[in-house]
C-alpha positions as a Markdown table, in Angstrom:
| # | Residue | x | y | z |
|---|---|---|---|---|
| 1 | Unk | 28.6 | 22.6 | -30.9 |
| 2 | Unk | 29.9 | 22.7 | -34.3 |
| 3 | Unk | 29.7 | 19.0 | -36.3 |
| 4 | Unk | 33.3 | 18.1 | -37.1 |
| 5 | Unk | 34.9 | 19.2 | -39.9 |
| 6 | Unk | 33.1 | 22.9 | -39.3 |
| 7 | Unk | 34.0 | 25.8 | -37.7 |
| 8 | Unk | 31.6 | 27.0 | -35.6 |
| 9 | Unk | 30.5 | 29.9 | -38.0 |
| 10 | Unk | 30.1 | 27.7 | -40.8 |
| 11 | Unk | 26.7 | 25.5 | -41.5 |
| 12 | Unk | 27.5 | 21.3 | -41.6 |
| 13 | Unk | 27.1 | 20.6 | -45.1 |
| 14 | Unk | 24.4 | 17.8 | -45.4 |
| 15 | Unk | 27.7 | 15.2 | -46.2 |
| 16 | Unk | 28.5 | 16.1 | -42.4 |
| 17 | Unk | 25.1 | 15.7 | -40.9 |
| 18 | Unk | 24.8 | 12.1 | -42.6 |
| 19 | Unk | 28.2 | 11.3 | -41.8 |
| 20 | Unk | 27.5 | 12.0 | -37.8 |
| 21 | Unk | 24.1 | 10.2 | -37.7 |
| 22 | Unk | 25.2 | 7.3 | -39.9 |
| 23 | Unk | 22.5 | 7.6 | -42.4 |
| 24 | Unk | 22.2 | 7.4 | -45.7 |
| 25 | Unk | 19.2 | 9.8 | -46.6 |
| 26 | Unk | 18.8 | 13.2 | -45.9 |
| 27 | Unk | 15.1 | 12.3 | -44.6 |
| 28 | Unk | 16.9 | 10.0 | -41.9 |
| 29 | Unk | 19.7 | 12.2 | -41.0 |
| 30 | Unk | 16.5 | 14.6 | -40.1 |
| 31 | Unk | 14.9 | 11.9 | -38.3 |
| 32 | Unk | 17.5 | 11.0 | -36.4 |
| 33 | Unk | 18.9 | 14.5 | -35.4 |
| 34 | Unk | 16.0 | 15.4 | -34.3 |
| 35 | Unk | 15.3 | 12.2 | -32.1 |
| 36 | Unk | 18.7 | 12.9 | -30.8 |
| 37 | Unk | 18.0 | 15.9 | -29.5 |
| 38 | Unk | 15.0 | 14.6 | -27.9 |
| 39 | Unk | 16.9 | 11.6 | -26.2 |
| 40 | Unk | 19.3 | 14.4 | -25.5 |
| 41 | Unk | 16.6 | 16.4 | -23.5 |
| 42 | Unk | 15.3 | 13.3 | -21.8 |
| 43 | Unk | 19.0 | 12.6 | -20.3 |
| 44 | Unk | 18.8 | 16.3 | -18.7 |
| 45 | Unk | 15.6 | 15.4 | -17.3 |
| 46 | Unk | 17.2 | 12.5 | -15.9 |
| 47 | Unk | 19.9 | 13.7 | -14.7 |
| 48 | Unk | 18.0 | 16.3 | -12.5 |
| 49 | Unk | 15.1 | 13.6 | -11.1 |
| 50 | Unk | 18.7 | 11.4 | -10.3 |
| 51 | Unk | 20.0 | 14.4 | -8.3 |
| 52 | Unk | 16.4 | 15.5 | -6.8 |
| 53 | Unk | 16.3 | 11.8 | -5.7 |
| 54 | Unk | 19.8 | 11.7 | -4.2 |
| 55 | Unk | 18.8 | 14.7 | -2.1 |
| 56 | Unk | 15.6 | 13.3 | -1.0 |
| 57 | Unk | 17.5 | 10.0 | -0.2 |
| 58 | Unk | 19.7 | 11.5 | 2.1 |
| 59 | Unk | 17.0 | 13.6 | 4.0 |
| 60 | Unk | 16.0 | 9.7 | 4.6 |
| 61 | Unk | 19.2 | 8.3 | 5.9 |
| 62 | Unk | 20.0 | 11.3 | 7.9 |
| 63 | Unk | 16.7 | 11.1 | 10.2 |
| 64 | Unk | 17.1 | 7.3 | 10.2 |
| 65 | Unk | 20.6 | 7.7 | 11.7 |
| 66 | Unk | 19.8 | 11.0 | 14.0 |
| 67 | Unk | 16.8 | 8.3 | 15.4 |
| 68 | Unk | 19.1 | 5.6 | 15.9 |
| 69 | Unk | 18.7 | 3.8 | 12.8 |
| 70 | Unk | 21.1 | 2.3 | 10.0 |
| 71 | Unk | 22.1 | 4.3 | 7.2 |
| 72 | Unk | 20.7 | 1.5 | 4.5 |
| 73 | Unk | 17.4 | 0.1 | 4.9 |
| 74 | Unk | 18.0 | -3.2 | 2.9 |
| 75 | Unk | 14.2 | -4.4 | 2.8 |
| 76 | Unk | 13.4 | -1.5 | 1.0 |
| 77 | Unk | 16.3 | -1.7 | -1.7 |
| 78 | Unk | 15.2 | -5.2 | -2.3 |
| 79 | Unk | 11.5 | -3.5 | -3.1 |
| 80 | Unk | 13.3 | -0.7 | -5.3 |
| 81 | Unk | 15.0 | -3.7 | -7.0 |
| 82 | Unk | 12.1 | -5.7 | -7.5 |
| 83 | Unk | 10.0 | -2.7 | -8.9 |
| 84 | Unk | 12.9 | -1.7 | -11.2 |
| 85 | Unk | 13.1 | -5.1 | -12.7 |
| 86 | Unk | 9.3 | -5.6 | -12.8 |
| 87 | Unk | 9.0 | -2.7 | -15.2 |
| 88 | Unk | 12.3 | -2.8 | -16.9 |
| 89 | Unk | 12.8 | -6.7 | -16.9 |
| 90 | Unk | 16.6 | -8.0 | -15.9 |
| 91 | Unk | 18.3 | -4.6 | -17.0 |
| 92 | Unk | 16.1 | -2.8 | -14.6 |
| 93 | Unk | 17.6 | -4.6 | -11.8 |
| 94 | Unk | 21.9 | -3.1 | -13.2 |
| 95 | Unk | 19.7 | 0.6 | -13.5 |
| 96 | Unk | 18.2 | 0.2 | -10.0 |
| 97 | Unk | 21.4 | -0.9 | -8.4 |
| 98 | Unk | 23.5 | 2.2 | -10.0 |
| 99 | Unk | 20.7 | 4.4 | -8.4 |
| 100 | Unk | 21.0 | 3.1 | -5.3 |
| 101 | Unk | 24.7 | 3.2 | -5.2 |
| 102 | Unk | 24.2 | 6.9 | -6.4 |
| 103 | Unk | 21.6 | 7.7 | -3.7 |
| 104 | Unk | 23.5 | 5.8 | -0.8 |
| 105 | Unk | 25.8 | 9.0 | -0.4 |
| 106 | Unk | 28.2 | 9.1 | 2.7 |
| 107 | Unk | 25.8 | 11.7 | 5.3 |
């Protein structure tokens, strides 16, 4: 994807790489390009563990219905919570609560 300013057969000038990562060396604009594309890799992985766990969550919920059960096991979200917010601290309790939301698909 081409930085703005550029068309995509044209290399960003170093003025455009510091002027999209908000430094003000050419050493940081390095740093921080290439830590972007890291975070930007992590996110991917993300992304698929989020979707590998929405899939395993609802091989879950279907056998707990097909046996009789509820769709939502509420003591065990209360453990995910508590886990989440014993390694994350407060914010890990917002992160596990999206995932659950995520992972409590309609089955």
């Amino acid at each position: 994807m081409p930085i703005r300013g550029t068309s995509p057969q044209e290399e960003p000038t170093m003025a455009d790489v510091l002027d999209k990562t908000g430094a003000r060396t050419d050493e940081a604009a390095d740093v921080i390009t290439g830590a972007r594309e890291r975070i930007d890799a992590l996110d991917d992985r993300i992304i698929g563990l989020v979707q590998e766990r929405m899939a395993v969550s609802k091989v879950i919920q279907e056998a707990r219905i097909e046996s009789g059960g509820r769709r939502v096991n509420l003591s065990r979200e209360m453990e995910i919570l508590a886990h989440f917010r014993d390694a994350l601290g407060k914010p890990g309790t917002s992160l596990a609560m999206t995932l659950l939301e995520l992972c409590r698909g309609r089955v």
